[in-house]
C-alpha positions as CSV (number, residue, x, y, z in Angstrom):
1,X,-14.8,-17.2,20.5
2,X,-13.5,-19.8,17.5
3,X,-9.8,-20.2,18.2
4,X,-7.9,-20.5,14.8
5,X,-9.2,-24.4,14.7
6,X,-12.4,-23.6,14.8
7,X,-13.2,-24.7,18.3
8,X,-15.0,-23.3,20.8
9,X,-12.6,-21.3,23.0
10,X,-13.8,-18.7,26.0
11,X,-11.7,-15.9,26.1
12,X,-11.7,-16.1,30.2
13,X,-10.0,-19.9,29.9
14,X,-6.6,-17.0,29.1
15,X,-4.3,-17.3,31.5
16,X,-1.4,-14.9,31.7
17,X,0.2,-18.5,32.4
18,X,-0.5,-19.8,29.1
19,X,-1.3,-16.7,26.8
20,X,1.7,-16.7,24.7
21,X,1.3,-20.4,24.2
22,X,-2.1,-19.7,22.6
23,X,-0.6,-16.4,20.8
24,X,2.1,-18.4,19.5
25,X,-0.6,-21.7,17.9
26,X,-2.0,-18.2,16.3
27,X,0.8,-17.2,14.7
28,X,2.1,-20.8,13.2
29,X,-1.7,-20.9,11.9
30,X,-1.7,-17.6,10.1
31,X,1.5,-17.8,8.9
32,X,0.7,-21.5,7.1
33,X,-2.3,-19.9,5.6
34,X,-0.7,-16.6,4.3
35,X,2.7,-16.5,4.0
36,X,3.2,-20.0,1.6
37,X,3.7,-22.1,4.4
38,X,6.9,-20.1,5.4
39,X,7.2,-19.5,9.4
40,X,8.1,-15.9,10.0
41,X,8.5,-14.2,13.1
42,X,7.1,-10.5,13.4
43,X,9.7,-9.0,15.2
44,X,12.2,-9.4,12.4
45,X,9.8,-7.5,10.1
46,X,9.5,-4.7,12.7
47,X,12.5,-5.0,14.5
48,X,13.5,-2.4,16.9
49,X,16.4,-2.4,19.5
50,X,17.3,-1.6,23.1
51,X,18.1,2.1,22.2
52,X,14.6,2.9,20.6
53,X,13.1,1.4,24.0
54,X,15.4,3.8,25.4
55,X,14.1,6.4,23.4
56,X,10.5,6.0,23.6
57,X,10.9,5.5,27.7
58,X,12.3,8.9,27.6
59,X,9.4,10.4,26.1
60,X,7.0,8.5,27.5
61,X,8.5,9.9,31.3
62,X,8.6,13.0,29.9
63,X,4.8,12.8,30.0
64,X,3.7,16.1,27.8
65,X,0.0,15.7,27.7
66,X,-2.4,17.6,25.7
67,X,-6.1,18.6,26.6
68,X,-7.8,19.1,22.9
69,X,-9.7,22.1,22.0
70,X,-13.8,22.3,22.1
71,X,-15.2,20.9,19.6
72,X,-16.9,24.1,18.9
73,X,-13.5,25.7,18.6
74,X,-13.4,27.5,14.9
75,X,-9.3,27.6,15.1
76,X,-7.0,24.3,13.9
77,X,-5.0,23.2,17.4
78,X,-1.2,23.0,16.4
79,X,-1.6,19.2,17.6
80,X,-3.6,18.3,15.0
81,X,-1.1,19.0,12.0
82,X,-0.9,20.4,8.6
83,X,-2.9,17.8,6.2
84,X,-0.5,19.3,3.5
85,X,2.2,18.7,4.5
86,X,1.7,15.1,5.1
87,X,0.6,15.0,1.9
88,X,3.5,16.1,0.0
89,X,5.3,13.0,1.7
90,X,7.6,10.8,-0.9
91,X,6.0,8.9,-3.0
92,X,5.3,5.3,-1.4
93,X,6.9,2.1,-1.9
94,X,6.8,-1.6,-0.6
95,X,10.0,-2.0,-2.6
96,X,12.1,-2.7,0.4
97,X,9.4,-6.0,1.7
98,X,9.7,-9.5,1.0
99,X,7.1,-11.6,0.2
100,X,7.1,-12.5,3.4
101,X,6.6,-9.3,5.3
102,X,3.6,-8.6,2.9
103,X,2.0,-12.4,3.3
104,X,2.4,-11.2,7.2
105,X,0.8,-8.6,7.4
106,X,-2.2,-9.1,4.8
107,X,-2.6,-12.4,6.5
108,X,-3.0,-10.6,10.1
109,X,-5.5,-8.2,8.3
110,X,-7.5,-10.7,6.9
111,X,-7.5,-13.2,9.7
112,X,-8.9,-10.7,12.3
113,X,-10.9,-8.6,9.4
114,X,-12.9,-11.8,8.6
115,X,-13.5,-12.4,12.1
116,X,-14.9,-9.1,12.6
117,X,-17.0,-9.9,8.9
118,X,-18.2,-12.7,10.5
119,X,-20.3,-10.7,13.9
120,X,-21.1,-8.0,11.8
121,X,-23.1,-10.5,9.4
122,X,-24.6,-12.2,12.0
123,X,-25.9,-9.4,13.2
124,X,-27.3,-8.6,9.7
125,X,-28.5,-11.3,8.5
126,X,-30.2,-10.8,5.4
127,X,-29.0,-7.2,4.4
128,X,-25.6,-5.6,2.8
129,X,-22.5,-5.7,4.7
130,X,-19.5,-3.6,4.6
131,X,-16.4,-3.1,6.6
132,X,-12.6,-2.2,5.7
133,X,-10.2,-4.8,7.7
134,X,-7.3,-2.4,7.4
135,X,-9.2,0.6,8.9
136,X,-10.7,-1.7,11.3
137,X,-6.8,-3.4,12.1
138,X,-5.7,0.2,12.2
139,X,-7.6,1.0,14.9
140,X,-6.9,-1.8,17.1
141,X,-3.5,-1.1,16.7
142,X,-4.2,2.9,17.8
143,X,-5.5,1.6,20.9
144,X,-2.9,-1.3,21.5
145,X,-0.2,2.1,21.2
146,X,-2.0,3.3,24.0
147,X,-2.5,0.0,26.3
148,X,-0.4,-1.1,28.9
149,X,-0.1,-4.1,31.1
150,X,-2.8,-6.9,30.7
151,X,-4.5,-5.0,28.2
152,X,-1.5,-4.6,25.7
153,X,-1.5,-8.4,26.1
154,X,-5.3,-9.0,25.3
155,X,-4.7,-6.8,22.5
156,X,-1.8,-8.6,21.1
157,X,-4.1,-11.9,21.1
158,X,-6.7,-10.6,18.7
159,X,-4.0,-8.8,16.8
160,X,-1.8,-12.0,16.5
161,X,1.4,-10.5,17.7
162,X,3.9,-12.4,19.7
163,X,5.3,-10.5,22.7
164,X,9.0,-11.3,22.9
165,X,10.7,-11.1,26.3
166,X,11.7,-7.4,27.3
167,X,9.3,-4.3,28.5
168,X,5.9,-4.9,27.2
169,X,5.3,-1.2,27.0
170,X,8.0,-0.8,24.7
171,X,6.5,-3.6,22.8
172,X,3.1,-2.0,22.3
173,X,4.5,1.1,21.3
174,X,7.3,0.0,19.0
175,X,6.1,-2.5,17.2
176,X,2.0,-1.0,17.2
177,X,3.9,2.6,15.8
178,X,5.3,0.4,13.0
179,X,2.3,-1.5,12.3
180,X,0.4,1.5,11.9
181,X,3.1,2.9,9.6
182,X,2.6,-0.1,7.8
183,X,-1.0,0.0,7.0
184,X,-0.8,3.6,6.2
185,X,1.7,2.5,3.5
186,X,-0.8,0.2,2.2
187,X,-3.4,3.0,2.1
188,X,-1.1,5.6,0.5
189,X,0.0,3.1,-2.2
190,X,-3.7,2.7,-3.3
191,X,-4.2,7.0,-3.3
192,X,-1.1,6.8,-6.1
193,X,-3.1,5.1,-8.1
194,X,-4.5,6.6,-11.7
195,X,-7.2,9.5,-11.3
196,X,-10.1,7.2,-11.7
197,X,-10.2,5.8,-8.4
198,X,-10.5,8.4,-5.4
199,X,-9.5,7.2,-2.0
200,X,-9.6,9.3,1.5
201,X,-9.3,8.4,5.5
202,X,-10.3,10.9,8.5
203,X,-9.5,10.3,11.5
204,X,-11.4,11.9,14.8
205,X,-11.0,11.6,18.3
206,X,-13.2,12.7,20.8
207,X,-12.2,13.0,24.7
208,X,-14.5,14.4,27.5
209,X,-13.6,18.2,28.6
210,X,-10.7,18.9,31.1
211,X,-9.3,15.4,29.8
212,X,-5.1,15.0,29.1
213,X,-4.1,13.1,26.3
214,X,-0.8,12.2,25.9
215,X,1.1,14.3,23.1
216,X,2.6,11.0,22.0
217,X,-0.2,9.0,21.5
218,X,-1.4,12.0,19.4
219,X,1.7,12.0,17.3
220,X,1.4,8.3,16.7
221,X,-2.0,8.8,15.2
222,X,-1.5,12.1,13.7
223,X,0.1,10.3,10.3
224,X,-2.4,7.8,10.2
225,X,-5.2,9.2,8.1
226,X,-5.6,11.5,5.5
227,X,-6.7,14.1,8.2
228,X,-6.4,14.1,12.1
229,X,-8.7,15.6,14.5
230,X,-9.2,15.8,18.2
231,X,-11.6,17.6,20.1
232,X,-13.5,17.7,23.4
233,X,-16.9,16.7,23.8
234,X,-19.2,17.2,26.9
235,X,-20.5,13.1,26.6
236,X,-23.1,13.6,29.8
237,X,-25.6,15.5,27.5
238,X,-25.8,12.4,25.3
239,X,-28.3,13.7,22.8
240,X,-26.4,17.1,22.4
241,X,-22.8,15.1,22.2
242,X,-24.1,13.0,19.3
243,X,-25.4,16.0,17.6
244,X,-22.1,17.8,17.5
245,X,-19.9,14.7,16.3
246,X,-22.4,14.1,13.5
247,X,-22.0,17.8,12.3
248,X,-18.5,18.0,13.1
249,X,-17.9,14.7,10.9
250,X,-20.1,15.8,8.3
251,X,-18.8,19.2,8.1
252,X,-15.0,18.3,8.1
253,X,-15.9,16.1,4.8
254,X,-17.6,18.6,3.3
255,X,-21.2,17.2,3.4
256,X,-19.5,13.5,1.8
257,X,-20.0,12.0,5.0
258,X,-22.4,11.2,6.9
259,X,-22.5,9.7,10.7
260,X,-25.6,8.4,11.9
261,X,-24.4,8.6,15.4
262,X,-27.6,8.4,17.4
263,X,-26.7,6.7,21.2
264,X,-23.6,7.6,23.4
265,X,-23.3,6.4,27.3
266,X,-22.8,9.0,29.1
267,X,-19.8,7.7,30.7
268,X,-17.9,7.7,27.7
269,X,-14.8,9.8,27.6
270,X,-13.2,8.8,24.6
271,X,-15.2,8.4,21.4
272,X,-12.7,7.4,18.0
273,X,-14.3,7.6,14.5
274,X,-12.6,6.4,11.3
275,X,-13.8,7.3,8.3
276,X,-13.0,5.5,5.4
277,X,-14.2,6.2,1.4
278,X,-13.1,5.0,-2.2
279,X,-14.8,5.5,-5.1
280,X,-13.7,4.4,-8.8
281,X,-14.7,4.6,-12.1
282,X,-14.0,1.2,-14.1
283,X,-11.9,1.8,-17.4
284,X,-13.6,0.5,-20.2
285,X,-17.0,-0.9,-18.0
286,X,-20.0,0.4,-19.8
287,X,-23.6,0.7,-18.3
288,X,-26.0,-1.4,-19.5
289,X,-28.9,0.7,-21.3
290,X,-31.7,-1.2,-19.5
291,X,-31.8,-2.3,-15.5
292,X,-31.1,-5.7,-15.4
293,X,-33.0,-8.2,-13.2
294,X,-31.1,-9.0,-9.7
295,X,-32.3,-11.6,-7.5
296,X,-32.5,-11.2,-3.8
297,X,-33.3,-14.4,-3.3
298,X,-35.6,-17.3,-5.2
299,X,-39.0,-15.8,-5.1
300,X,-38.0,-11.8,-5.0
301,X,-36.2,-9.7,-7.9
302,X,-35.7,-6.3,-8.6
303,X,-34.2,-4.1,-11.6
304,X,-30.6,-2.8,-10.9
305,X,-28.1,-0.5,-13.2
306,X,-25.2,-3.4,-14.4
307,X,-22.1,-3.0,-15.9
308,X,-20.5,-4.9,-18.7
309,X,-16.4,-5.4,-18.8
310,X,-15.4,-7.9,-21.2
311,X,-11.2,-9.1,-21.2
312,X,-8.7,-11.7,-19.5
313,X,-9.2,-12.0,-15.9
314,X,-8.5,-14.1,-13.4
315,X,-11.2,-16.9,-12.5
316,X,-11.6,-20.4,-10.5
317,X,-14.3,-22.4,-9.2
318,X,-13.4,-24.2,-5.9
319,X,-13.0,-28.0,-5.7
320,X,-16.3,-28.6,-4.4
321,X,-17.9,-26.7,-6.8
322,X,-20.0,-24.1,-4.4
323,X,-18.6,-20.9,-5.5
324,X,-16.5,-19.0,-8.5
325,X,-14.3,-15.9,-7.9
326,X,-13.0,-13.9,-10.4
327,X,-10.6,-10.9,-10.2
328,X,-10.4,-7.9,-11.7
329,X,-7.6,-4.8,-12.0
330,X,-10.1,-2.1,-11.2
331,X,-7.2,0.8,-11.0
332,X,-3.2,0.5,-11.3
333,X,-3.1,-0.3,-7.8
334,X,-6.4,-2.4,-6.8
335,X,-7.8,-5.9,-7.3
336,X,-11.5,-6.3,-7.2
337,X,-12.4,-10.1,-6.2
338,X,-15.9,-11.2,-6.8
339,X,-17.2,-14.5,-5.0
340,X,-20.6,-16.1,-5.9
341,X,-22.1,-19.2,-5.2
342,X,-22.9,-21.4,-8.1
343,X,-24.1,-24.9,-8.3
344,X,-27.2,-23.8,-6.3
345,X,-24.9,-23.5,-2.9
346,X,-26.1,-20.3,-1.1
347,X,-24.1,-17.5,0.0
348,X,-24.6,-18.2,4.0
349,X,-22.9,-21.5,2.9
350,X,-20.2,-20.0,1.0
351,X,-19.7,-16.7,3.7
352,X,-19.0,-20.3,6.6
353,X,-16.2,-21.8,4.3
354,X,-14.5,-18.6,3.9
355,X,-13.9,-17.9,7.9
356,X,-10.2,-19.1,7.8
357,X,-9.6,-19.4,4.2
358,X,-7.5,-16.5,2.9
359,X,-6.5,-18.7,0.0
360,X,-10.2,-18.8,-1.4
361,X,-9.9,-15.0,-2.7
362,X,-6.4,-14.8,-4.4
363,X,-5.0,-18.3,-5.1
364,X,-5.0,-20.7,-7.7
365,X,-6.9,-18.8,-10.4
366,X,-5.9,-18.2,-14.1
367,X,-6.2,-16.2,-16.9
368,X,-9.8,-16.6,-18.9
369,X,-11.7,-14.2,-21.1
370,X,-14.8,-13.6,-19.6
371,X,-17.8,-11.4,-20.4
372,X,-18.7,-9.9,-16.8
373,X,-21.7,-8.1,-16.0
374,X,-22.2,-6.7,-12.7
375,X,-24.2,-4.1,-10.7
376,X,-23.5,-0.7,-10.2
377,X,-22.4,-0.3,-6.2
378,X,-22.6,2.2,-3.8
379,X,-23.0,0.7,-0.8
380,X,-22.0,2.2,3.3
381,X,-21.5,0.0,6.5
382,X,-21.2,1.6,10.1
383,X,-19.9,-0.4,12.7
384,X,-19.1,0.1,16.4
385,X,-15.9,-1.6,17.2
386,X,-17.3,-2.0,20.8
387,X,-20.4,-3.6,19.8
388,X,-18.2,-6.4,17.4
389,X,-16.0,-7.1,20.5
390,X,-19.0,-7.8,22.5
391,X,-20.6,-10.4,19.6
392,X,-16.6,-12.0,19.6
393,X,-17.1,-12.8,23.5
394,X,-14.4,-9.8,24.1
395,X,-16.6,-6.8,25.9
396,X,-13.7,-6.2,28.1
397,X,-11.3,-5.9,25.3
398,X,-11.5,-1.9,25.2
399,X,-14.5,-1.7,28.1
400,X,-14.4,-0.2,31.3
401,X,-11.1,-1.5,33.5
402,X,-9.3,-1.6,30.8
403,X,-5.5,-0.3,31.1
404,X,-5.2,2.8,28.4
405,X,-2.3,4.7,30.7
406,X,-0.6,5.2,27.7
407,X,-3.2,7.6,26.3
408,X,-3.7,9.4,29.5
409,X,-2.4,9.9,32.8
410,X,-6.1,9.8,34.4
411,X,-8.4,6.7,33.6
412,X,-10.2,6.7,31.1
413,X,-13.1,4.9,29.9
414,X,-13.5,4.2,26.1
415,X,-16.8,4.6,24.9
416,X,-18.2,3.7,20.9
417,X,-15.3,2.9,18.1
418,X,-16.8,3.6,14.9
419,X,-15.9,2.7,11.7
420,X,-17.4,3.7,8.7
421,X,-16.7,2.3,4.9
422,X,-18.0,3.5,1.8
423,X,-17.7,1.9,-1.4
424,X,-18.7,3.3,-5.0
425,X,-18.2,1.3,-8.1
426,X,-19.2,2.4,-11.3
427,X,-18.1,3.2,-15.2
428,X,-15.7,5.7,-16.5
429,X,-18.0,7.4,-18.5
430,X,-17.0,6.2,-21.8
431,X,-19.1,5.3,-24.5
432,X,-20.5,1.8,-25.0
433,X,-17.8,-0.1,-27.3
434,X,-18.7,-2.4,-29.7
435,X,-19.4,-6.3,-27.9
436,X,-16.0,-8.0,-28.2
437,X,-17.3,-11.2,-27.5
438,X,-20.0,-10.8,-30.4
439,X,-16.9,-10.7,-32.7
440,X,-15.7,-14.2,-31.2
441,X,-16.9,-17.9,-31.9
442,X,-19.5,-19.2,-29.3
443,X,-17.8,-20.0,-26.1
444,X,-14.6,-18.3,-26.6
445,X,-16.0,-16.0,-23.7
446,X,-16.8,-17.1,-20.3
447,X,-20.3,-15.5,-19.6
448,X,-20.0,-14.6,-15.4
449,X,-23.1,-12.9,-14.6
450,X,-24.0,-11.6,-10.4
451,X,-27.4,-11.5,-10.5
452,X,-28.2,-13.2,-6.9
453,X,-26.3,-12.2,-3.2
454,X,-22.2,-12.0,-3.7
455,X,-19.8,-11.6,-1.7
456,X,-16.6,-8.7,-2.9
457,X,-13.4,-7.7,-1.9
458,X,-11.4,-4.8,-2.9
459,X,-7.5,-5.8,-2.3
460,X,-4.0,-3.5,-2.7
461,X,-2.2,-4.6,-5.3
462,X,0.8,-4.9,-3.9
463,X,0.6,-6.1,-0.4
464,X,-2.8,-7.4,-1.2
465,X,-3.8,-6.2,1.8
466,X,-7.9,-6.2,1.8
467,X,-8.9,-3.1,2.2
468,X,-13.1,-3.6,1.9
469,X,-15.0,-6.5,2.3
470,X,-18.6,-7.0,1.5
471,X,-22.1,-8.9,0.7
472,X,-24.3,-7.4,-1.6
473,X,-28.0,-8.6,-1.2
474,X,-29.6,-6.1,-2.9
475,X,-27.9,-3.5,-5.4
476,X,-30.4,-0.4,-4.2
477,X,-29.7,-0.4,-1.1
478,X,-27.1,1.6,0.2
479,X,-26.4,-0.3,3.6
């Protein structure tokens, strides 16, 4: 595991001894990265007092537990909520953060998101990659509300919390309930967007029959996602298990989503999918009438749809002159960031610079008029949670022994955490405009052209939280 120097660090060297030492080193580093060199503690973003540990010990004793409905049930549990209704909630607003409370929590975003990046790509070398870091933070934090004891703690280290000194359980569910608030914020903010970008989360829970989940826990997760589900799945027919979640998420999205689910052990008795989708239709990007060429790499090409925007965006090149990133408004409340390698640098090159770099996407660029072609996107990534721990050096992070008393009052074993992200770029619709830059002297537009491997980012305005993250290696393929 790369500690945030770089250096080789095993997770077992841990000590409960010295953990918050390392946690703390964390913390100092993220916040000199992302939050303009300004140290600021966590706890006084989400603060919470003696009385709400009070309050949650209370209902945590009280211990109502819920054992969720086949997943061949035809009726909608009361548990699961009324999507409406959470969807007529206020409008929302960051108005009440500081710069610093947004550079916090982007920054723990991106930190653990491109560590995450960083497995998944070596495990796909060669192909498209995509992932969301908030819906993959999001779900860390799910399971750190649930975690207790030394597993709350191994949680906060990938997370980049700091426990303070007080009842840990208290900590995990005070401060991971506000979290979670947080990044649902984020997500809502880019849904109130204009009508041309569409943006949706589901979130589904699967527990093995007979199994009590804490009503809580539920509640926690209930306003997390555009829609909620848990259900009960028999996981010792693997085959048949996998069958049933696929139709069941497929189904619940009305056919706009589907999960490829094809292995589950047995010994699983939770399963958690998050499904995460955004599509948008670029104002005033126009398709190009003929398929451009696209190069996968130097000796192979193929003939991709590209769109043309022409305006002032943000652009840079970075000191050492390996890559160029520009950034464009896609929607009121999104930033698309494209990074390419230039100069002949290559994008495995580039993708190693960027580990710890958050300042490589969003800083120092200005205002140039550029001429931007670009290919036509749709891409989808699956990842299992699990399987990314396991490549970080962390199997044991949510594996078996792990403490999860918090979601149940029996033990329970977490099985495959999926995540699934899909992306869709493409034009409004509108007809092809006459060329701007034709109308201009030579030079006045920057001509930024991705036709090789590049790397994307799709950001929230506001909090510029990123949202997805991915490398295109070939346009036609979907994943």
């Amino acid at each position: 595991m790369l500690n945030p120097l770089g250096t080789e660090t095993p997770w077992r060297q841990f000590s409960s001894m010295n953990l918050v030492t390392h946690l703390l080193c964390l913390v100092a580093c993220l916040t000199l990265v992302t939050c303009d060199r300004v140290y600021v503690h966590p706890f006084t973003l989400y603060s919470f007092n003696e009385t709400d540990c009070d309050k949650l010990e209370k209902l945590v004793q009280e211990g109502k537990t819920i054992v969720p409905v086949s997943i061949e049930s035809q009726t909608t549990p009361e548990y699961e909520g009324d999507v409406d209704d959470k969807n007529k909630l206020e409008a929302p607003s960051l108005n009440t953060w500081g710069k610093e409370e947004r550079g916090y929590l982007s920054g723990l975003v991106y930190v653990v998101g491109m560590r995450l990046y960083s497995a998944l790509q070596k495990a796909h070398r060669d192909q498209n990659v995509l992932l969301s870091p908030t819906s993959l933070y999001s779900s860390l934090v799910s399971f750190y509300l649930g975690a207790s004891n030394q597993t709350a703690l191994d949680l906060q280290g990938l997370l980049g919390f700091v426990p303070p000194s007080g009842n840990l359980d208290c900590t995990s569910t005070a401060v991971g309930k506000n979290f979670l608030s947080s990044l649902r914020m984020v997500e809502r903010l880019v849904k109130s967007g204009d009508e041309e970008l569409l943006f949706s989360k589901t979130l589904s829970l699967f527990s093995a029959p007979g199994i009590p989940l804490f009503q809580l826990f539920l509640e926690h997760l209930l306003p997390s996602a555009d829609a909620f589900y848990a259900r009960a799945v028999d996981f010792t027919n693997p085959g048949e298990a996998a069958k049933q979640i696929n139709a069941f998420v497929e189904a619940k999205s009305e056919g706009q989503s589907k999960l490829v689910l094809a292995d589950i052990d047995p010994a699983s008795e939770l399963l958690l999918v998050a499904d995460v989708c955004l599509a948008v239709n670029v104002k005033q990007a126009f398709p190009l009438k003929e398929p451009q060429e696209f190069w996968v790499d130097s000796s192979t090409k193929v003939l991709v749809p590209m769109l043309s925007l022409t305006g002032t965006f943000k652009y840079k090149t970075d000191a050492s002159g390996t890559f160029s990133v520009v950034e464009v408004p896609i929607s009121k409340t999104a930033l698309l960031v494209l990074l390419q390698p230039i100069n002949g640098s290559d994008l495995e090159h580039v993708e190693a610079e960027l580990t710890w770099q958050s300042s490589a996407w969003l800083q120092w660029l200005s205002p140039r008029e550029i001429k931007l072609t670009l290919p036509a996107l749709t891409l989808e990534g699956i990842s299992d949670l699990q399987e990314l721990l396991a490549d970080m050096e962390l199997p044991g992070l949510l594996g078996k022994g792990a403490d999860f008393s918090r979601i149940s009052n029996t033990s329970i074993t977490v099985g495959k955490v999926i995540n699934k992200a899909f992306f869709k770029l493409a034009s409004d619709g509108t007809d092809q405009p006459a060329d701007p830059a034709a109308q201009k002297e030579d030079g006045v537009y920057l001509d930024v052209t991705l036709n090789k491997p590049f790397l994307f980012a799709l950001f929230e305005k506001q909090s510029r939280a990123m949202l997805f993250l991915g490398r295109v290696v070939n346009p036609l393929h979907e994943d």
